[in-house]
SETIGU-575276 format. One record per atom (N, C-alpha, C): residue number from 1; residue in one letter; atom name; x, y, z. Coordinates in Angstrom, 1 decimal, padded with zeros to 4 digits. Layout:
N
resi resn name X Y Z
NUM A CA X Y Z
...
This chain:
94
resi resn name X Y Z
1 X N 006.1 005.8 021.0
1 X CA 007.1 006.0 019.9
1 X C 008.2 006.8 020.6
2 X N 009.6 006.2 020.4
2 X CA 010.5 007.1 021.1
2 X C 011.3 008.5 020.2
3 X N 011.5 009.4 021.0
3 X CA 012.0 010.8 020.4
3 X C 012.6 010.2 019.0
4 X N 013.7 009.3 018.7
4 X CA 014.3 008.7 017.9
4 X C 013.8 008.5 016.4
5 X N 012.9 007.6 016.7
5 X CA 012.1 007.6 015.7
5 X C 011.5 008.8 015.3
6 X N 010.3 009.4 016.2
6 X CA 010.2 011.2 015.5
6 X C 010.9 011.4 014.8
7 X N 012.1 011.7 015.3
7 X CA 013.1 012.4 014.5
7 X C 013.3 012.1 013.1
8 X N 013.3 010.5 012.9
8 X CA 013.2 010.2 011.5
8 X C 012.6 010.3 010.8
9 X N 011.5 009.7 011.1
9 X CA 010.4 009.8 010.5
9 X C 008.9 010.4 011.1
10 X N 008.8 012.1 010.6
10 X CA 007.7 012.4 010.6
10 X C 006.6 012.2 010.2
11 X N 005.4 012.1 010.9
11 X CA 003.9 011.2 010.7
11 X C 003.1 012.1 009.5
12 X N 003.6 013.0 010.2
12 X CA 002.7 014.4 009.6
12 X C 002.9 015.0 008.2
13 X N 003.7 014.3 007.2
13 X CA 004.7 015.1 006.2
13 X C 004.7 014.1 005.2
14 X N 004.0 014.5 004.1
14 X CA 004.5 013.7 002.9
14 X C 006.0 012.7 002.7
15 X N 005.9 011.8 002.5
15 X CA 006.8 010.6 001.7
15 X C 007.0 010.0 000.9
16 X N 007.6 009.8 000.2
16 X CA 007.8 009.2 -001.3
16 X C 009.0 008.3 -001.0
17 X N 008.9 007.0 -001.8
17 X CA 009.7 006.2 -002.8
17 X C 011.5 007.3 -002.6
18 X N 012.3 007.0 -002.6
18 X CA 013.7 007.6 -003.0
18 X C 013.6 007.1 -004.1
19 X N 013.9 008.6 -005.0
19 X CA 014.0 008.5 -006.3
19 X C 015.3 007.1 -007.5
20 X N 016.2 007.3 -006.1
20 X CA 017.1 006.1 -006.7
20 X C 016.7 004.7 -006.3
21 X N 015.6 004.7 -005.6
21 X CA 015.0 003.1 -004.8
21 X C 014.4 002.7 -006.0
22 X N 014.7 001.4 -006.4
22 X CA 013.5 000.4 -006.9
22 X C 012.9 -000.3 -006.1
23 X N 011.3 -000.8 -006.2
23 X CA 010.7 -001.1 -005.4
23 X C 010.4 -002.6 -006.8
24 X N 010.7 -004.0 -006.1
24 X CA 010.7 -005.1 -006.8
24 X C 010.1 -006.4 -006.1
25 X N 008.5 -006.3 -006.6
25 X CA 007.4 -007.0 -005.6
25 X C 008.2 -008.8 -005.9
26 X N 007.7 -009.1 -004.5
26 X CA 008.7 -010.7 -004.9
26 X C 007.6 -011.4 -004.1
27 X N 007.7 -013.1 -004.1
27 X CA 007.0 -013.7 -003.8
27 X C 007.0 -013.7 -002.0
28 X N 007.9 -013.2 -001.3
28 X CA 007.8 -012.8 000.2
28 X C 007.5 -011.6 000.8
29 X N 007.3 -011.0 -000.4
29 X CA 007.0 -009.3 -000.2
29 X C 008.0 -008.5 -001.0
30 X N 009.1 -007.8 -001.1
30 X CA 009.3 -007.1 -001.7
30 X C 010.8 -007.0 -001.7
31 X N 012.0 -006.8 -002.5
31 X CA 012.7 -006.2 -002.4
31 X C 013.3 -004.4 -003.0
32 X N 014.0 -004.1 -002.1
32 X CA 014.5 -002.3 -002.4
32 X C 015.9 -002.0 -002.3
33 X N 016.2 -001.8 -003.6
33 X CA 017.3 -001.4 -003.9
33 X C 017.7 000.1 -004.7
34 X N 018.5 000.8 -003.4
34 X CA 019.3 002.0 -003.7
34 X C 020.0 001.9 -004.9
35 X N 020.2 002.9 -006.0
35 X CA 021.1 002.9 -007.0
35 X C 022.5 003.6 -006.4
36 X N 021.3 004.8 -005.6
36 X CA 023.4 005.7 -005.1
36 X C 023.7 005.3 -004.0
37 X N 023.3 004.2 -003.2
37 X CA 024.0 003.6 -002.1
37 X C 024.2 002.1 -001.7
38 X N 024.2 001.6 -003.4
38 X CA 024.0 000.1 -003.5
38 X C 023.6 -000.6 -002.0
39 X N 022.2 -000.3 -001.4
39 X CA 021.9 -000.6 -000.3
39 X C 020.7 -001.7 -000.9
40 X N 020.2 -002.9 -000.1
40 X CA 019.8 -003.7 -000.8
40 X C 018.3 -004.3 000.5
41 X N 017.2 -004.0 000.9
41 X CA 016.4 -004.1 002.0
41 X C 015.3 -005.3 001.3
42 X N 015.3 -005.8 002.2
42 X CA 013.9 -007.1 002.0
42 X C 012.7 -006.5 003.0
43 X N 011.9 -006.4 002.0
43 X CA 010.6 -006.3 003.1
43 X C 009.5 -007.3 003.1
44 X N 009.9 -008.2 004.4
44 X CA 009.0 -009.9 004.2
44 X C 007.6 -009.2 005.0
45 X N 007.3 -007.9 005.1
45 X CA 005.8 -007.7 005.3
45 X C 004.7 -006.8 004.3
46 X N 004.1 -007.7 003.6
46 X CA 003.2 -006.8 002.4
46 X C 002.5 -005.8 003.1
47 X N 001.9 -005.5 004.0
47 X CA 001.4 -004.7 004.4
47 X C 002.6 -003.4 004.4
48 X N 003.6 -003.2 004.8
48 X CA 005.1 -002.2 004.7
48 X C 004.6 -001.9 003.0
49 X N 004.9 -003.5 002.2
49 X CA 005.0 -003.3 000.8
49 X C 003.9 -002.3 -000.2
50 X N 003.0 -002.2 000.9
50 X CA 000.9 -002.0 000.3
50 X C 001.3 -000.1 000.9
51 X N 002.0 000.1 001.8
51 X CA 002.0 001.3 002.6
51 X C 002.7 002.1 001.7
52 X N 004.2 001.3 000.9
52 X CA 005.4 002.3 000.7
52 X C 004.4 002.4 -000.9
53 X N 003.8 001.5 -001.4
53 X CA 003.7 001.6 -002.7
53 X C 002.3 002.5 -003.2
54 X N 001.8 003.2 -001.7
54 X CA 000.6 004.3 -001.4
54 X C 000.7 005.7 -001.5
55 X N 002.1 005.9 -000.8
55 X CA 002.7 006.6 -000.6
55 X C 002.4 007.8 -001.5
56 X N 002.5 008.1 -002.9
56 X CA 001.9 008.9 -003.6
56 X C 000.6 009.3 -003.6
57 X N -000.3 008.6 -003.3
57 X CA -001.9 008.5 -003.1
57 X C -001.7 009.0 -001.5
58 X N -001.0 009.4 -000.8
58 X CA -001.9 010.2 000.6
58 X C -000.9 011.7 001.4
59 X N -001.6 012.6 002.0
59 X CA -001.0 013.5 002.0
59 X C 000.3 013.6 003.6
60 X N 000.6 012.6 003.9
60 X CA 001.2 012.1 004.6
60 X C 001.4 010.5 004.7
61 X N 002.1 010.3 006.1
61 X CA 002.7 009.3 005.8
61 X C 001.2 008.3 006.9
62 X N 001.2 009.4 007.8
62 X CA 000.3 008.7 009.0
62 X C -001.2 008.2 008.0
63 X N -001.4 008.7 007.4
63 X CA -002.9 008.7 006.3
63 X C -002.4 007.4 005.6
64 X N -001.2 007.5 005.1
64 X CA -000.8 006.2 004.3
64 X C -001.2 004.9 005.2
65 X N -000.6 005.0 006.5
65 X CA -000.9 003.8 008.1
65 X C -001.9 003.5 007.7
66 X N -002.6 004.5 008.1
66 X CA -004.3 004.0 008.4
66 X C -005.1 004.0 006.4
67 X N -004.4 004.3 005.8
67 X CA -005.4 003.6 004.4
67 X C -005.1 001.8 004.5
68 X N -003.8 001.6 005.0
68 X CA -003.7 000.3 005.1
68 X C -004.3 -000.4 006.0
69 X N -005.0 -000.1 007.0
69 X CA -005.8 -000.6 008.1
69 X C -005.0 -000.7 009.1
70 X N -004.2 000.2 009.5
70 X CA -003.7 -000.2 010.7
70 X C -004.1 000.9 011.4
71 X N -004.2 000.4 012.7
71 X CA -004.8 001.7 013.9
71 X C -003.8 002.2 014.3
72 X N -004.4 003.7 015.3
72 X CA -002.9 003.7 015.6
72 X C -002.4 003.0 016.8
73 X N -003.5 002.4 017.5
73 X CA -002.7 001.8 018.6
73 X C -001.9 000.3 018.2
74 X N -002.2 -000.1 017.0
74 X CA -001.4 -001.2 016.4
74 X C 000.1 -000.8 015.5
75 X N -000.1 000.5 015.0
75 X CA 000.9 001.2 014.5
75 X C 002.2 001.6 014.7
76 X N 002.7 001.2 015.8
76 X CA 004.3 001.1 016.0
76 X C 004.9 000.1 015.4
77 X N 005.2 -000.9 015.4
77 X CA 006.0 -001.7 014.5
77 X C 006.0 -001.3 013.0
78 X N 004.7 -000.6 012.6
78 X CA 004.9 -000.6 011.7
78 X C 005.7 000.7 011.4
79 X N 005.6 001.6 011.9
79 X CA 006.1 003.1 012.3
79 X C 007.8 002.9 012.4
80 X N 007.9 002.1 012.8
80 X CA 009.7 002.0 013.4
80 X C 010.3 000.8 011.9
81 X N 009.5 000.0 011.6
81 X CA 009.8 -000.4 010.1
81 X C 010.5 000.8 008.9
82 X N 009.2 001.6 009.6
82 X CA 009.2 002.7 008.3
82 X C 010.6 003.6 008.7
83 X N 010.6 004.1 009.5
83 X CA 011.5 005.0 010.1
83 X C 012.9 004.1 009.9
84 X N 013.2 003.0 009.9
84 X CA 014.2 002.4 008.9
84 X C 014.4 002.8 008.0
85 X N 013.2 002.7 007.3
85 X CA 013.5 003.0 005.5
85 X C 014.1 004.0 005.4
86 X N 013.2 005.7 006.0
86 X CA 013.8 006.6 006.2
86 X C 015.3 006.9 006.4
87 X N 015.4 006.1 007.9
87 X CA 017.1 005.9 008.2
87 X C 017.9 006.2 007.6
88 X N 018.1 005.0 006.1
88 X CA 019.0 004.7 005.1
88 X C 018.4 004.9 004.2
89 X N 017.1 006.1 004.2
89 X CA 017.4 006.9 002.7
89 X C 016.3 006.2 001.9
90 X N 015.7 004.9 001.9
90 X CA 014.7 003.9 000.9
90 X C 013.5 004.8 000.5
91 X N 013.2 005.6 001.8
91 X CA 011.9 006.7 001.6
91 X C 012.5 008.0 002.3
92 X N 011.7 008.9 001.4
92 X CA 012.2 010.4 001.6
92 X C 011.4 011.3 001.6
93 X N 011.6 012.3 002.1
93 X CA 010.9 013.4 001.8
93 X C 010.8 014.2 000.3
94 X N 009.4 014.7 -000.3
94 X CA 009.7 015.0 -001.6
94 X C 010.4 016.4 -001.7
């Protein structure tokens, strides 16, 4: 994982949903839409969809990974997915 990512997204630290995100299950997985930054994200991986929508149920974000079955050595893509979200705000810190 590069410094970069750390930076955004911490493994270690609770995450939540952004309070202005709707999260809107669709037949390819999911779309998420910002209210305060009319920002508009497709997520064509349910497993992302199964992780962000856990998110309340675990005390971080890395616990959230692995409730979804991913290892960690399979866990980067999904990690740098996530750290998107973070990026532009989709998921936050509570």
């Amino acid at each position: 994982m590069t410094t970069a990512v750390q930076d955004v997204l911490d493994l270690d630290v609770r995450w939540v949903l952004h309070p202005q995100v709707a999260l809107r299950p669709d037949s390819f997985g999911a779309l998420l839409y910002h209210f305060g930054t009319r920002k508009l994200s497709f997520l064509k991986n349910r497993t992302i969809v199964a992780i962000i929508e856990s998110l309340p149920d675990h005390r971080d974000m890395r616990s959230a990974i692995a409730a979804a079955g991913i290892s960690d050595s399979a866990s980067a893509p999904y990690v740098r997915a996530l750290a998107t979200l973070a990026d532009s705000n989709m998921i936050t810190r509570p």
